[in-house]
C-alpha positions as CSV (number, residue, x, y, z in Angstrom):
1,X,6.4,-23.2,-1.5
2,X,4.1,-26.5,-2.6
3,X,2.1,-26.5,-5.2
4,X,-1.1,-25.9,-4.1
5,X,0.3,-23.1,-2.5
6,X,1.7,-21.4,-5.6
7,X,-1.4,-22.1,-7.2
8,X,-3.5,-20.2,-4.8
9,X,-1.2,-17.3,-4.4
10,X,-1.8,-17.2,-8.1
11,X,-5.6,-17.2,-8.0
12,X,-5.5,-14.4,-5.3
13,X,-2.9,-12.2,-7.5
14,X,-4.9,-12.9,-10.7
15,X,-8.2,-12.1,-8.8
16,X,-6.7,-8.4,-7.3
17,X,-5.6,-7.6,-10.7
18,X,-9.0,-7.7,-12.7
19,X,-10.4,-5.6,-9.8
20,X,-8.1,-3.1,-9.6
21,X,-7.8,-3.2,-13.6
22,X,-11.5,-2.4,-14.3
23,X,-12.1,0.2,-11.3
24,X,-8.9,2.3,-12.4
25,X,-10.8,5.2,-13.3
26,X,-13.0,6.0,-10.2
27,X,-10.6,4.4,-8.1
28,X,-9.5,7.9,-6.5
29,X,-13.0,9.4,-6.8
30,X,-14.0,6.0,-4.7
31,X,-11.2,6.3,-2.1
32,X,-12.2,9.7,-1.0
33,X,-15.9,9.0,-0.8
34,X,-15.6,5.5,0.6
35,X,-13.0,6.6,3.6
36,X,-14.8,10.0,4.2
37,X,-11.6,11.7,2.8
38,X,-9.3,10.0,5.8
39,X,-7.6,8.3,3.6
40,X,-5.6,11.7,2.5
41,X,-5.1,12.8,6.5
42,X,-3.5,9.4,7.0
43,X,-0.7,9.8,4.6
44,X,-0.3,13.2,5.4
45,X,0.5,11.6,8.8
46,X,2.7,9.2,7.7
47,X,4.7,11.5,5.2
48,X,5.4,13.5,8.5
49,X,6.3,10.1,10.7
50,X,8.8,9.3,7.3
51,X,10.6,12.4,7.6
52,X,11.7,12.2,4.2
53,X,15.1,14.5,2.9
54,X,15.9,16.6,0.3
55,X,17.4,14.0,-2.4
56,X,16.1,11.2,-0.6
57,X,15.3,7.9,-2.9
58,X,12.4,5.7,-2.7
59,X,9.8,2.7,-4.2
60,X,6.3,3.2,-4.1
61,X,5.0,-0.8,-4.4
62,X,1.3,-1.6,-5.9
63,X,1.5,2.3,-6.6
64,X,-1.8,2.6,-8.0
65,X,-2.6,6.2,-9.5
66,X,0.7,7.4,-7.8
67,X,-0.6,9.5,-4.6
68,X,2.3,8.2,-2.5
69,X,4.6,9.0,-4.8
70,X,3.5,12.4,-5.6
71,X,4.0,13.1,-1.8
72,X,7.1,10.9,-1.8
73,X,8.3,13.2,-5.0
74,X,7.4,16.5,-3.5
75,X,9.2,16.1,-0.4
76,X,12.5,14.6,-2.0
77,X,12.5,17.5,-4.3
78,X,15.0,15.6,-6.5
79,X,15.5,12.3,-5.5
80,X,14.2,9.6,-8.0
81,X,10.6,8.1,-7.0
82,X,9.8,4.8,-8.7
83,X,5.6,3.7,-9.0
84,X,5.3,-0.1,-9.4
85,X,2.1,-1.7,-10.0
86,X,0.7,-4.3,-11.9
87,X,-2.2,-2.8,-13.0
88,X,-1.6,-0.9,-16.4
89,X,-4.6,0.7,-16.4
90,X,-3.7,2.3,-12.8
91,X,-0.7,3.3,-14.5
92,X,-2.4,5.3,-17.0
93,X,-3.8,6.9,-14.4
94,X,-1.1,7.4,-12.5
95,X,0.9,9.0,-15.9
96,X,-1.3,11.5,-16.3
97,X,-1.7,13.0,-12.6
98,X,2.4,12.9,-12.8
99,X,2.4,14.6,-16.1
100,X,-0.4,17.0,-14.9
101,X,2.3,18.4,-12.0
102,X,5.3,18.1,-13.8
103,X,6.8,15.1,-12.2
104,X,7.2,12.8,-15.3
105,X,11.3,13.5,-15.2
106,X,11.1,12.5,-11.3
107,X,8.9,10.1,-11.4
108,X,9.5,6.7,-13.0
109,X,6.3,4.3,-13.3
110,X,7.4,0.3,-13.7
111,X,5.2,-2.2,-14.6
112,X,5.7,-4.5,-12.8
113,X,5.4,-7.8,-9.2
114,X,5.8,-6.6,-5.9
115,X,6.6,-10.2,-5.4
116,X,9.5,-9.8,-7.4
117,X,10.8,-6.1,-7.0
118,X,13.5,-5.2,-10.4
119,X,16.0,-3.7,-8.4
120,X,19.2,-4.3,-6.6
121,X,19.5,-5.0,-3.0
122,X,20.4,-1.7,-1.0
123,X,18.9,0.7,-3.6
124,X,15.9,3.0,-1.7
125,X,16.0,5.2,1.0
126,X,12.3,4.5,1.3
127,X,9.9,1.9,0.4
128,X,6.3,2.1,0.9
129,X,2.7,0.7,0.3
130,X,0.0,2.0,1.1
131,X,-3.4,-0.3,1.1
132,X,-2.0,-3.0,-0.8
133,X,-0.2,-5.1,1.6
134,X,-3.1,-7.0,2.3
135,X,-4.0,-7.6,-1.4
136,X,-0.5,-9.2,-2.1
137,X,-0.1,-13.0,-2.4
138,X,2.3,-13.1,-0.2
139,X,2.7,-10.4,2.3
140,X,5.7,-11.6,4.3
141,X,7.4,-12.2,1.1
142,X,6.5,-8.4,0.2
143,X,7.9,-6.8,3.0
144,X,11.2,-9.1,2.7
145,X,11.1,-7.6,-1.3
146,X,10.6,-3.9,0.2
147,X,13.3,-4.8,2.4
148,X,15.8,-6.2,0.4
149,X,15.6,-3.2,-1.9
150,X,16.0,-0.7,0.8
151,X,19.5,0.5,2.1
152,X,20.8,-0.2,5.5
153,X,19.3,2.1,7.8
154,X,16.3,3.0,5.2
155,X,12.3,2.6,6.0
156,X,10.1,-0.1,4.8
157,X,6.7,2.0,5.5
158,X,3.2,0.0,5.1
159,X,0.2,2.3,5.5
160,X,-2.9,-0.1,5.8
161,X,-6.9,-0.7,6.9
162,X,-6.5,-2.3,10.1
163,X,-9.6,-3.9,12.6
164,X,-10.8,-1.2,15.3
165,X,-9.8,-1.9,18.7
166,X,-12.7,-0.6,20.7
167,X,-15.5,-3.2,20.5
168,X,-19.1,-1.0,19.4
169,X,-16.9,0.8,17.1
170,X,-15.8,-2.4,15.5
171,X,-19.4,-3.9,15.1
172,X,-20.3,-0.2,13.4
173,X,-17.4,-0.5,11.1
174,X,-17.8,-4.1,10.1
175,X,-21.3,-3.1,8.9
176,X,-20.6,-0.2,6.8
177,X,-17.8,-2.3,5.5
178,X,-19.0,-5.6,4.8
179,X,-22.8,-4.4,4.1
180,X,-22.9,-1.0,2.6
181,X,-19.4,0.1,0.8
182,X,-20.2,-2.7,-1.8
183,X,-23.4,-1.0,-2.5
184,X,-21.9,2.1,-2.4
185,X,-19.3,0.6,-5.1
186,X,-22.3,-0.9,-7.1
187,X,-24.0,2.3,-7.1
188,X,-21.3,5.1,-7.6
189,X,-19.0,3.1,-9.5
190,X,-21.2,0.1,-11.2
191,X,-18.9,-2.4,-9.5
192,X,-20.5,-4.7,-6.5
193,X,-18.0,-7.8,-6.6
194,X,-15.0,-5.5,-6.7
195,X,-16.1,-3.3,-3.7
196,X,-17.1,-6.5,-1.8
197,X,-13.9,-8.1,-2.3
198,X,-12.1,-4.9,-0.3
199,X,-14.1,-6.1,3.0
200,X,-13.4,-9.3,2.5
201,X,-9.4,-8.9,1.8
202,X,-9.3,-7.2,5.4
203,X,-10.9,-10.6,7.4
204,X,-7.7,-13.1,7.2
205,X,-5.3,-9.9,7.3
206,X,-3.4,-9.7,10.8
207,X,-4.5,-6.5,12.8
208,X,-2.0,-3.4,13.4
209,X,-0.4,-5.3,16.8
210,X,-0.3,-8.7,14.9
211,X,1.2,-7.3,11.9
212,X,4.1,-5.4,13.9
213,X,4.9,-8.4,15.2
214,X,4.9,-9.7,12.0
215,X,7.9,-7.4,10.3
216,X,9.8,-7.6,13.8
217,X,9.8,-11.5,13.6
218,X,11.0,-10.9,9.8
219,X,14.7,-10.6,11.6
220,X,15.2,-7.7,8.7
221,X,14.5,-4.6,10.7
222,X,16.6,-3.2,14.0
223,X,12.9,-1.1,14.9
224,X,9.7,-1.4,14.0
225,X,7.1,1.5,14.9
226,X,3.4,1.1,14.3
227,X,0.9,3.8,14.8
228,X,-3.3,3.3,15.0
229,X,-5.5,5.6,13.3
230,X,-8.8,6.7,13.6
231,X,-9.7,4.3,16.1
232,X,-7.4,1.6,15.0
233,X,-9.3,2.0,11.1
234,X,-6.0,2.2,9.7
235,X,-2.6,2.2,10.8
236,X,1.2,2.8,10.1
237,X,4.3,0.6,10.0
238,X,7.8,1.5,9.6
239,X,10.5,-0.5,9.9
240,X,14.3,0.7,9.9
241,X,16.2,-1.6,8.2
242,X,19.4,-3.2,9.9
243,X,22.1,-1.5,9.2
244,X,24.5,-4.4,8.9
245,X,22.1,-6.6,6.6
């Protein structure tokens, strides 16, 4: 990595936190209005694609207030979830929804990089991240970290805003997203620069086909499976880890 590199993957990262560090509190209020509550049917979605076990382990990266890991903790039943983020103030959150369902013993919360995951290799049965991947500085280097962590044979699962495929539907979308969801942000949460910077972190972000190409060029994965949804709004990606790396 040069210099100037490193310096702008430090701008990004230090950028993303302060907006995800001062809209902690409405963050999940803000989710379900700004995706029209589709954000909760995608997950569902993928939680059934994942297939997770009874005892199964996983990492929830750039966990925010802990969703995913809820879901990841009620379908493992006792298998030990882990919630990264940077974001302390996501964490709070995120400690008092798992205290509020009694998940505190099964859920463990780190604060901590997804650039620099603090585990072993070979660890997870599951690691996912759910609209985050295209916040990271470095997302290649992200899903080589989920990777890493995760067992031979185990999923590295991205669930991610993606670009609509189907042109009108595109230009409609761009406009809601670029022009109004930052009012919306400025008006339901007092935030405008936060909410427009959500738009903005989609535009250099590979779509769903690109990004499947992506992880399969990664040389980490025997499969990688992608799924569109909604019109190609967001999308899946789950990659099964080789089982002789």
């Amino acid at each position: 990595m040069t210099v100037d590199q490193d310096q702008m993957f430090r701008s990004k990262e230090q950028f993303v936190h302060s907006v995800f560090e001062s809209i902690a509190h409405r963050y999940d209020q803000m989710n379900t209005i700004l995706s029209f509550r589709r954000h909760k049917a995608w997950r569902k979605f993928t939680m059934k694609m994942m297939a997770v076990k009874p005892g199964d382990t996983a990492i929830d990266v750039c966990c925010g207030t802990c969703d995913w890991a809820i879901a990841l903790a009620e379908a493992s039943g006792t298998g030990e979830i882990v919630g990264l983020d940077f974001s302390q103030n996501m964490l709070k959150v995120a400690e008092r929804k798992i205290g509020e369902r009694g998940l505190d013993r099964q859920i463990r919360l780190i604060h901590g990089n997804a650039m620099a995951l603090p585990f072993a290799d070979n660890t997870f049965d599951h690691a996912t991240i759910g609209f985050a991947l295209r916040n990271v500085p470095d997302y290649r280097h992200v899903l080589r970290e989920m990777a890493r962590v995760v067992k031979p044979g185990g999923q590295v699962v991205s669930l991610e805003l993606s670009k609509p495929t189907w042109a009108p539907f595109r230009a409609v979308y761009y406009l809601y997203f670029r022009r109004i969801l930052p009012w919306l942000g400025k008006w339901l949460a007092g935030r405008y620069e936060q909410y427009r910077w959500l738009p903005e972190s989609l535009v250099q972000f590979p779509d769903y086909k690109e990004l499947a190409r992506i992880m399969e060029e990664e040389g980490v994965f025997e499969s990688v499976r992608v799924y569109p949804l909604t019109g190609g709004i967001a999308a899946v990606h789950i990659g099964i880890k080789k089982r002789d790396a």
